[in-house]
C-alpha positions as CSV (number, residue, x, y, z in Angstrom):
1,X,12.4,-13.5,-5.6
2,X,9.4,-11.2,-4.0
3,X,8.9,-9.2,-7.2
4,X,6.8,-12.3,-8.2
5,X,4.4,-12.2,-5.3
6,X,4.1,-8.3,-5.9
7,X,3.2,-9.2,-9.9
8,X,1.2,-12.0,-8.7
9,X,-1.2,-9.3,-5.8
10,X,-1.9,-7.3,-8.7
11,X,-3.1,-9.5,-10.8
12,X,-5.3,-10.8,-7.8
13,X,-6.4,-7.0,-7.3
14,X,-7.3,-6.7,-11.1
15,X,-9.3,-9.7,-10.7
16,X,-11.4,-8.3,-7.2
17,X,-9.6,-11.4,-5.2
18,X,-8.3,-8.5,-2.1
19,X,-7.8,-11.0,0.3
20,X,-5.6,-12.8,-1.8
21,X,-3.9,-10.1,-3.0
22,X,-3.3,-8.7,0.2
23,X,-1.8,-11.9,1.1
24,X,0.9,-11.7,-1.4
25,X,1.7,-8.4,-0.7
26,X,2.2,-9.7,2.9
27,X,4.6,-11.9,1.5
28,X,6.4,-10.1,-0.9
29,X,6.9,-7.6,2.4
30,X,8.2,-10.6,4.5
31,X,10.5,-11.2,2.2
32,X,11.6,-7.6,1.5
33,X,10.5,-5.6,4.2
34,X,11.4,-2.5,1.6
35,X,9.9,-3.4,-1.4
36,X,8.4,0.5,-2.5
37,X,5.6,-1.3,-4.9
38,X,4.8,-3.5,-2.3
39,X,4.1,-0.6,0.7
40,X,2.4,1.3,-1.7
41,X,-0.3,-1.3,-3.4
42,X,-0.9,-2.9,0.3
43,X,-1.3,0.5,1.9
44,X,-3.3,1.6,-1.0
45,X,-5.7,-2.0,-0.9
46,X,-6.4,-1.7,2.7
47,X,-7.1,2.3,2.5
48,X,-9.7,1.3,-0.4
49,X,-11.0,-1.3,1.4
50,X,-11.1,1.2,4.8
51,X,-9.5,-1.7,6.8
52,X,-6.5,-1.7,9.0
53,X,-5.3,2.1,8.4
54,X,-3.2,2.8,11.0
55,X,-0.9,0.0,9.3
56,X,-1.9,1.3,5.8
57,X,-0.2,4.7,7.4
58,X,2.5,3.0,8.5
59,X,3.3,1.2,4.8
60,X,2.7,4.3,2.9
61,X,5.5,6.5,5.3
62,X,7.6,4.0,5.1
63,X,7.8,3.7,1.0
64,X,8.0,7.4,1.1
65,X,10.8,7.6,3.4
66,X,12.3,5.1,1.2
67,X,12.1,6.4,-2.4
68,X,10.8,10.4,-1.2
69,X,7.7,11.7,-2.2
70,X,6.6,10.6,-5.6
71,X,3.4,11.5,-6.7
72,X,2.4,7.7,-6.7
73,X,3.1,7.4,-3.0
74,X,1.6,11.0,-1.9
75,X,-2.0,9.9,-4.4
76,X,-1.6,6.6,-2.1
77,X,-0.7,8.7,1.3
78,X,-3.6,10.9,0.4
79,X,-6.1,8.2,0.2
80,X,-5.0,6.5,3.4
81,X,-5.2,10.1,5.3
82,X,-8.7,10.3,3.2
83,X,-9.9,7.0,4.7
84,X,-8.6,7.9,8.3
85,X,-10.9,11.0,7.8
86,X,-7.6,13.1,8.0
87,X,-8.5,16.0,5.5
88,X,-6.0,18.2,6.3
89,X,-3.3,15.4,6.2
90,X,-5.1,14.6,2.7
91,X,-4.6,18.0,1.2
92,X,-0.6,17.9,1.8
């Protein structure tokens, strides 16, 4: 049933509509709080965005704890650490 809302946020990314993106993401992780896609794009929308990092960190380590360390989620857990001016966390 989530898998909607997560198809639905990136649509509403594509189109530049964050906030509304963001919102379904929310939603998609109320639903599942393990939804992979979901941690990822949110973590990912809020590091572009530089807003709310520390939970951006907290989505991203949680999707890779979940499905290990694809390079999707380490691009994504770089670009939070990048936004949270972590280089050395950004590196690997």
């Amino acid at each position: 049933p989530q898998q909607w809302l997560v198809d639905l946020a990136g649509l509403e990314e594509l189109q530049g509509n964050y906030d509304a993106a963001e919102k379904n993401y929310r939603a998609a992780l109320h639903q599942a709080s393990d939804h992979v896609v979901a941690l990822n794009n949110l973590a990912f929308l809020l590091a572009l965005q530089n807003r709310d990092l520390t939970s951006a960190a907290e989505f991203i380590d949680k999707a890779v704890a979940l499905a290990g360390p694809t390079p999707a989620l380490l691009d994504t857990r770089a670009r939070v650490a990048l936004a949270q001016e972590r280089l050395d966390s950004a590196r690997g």
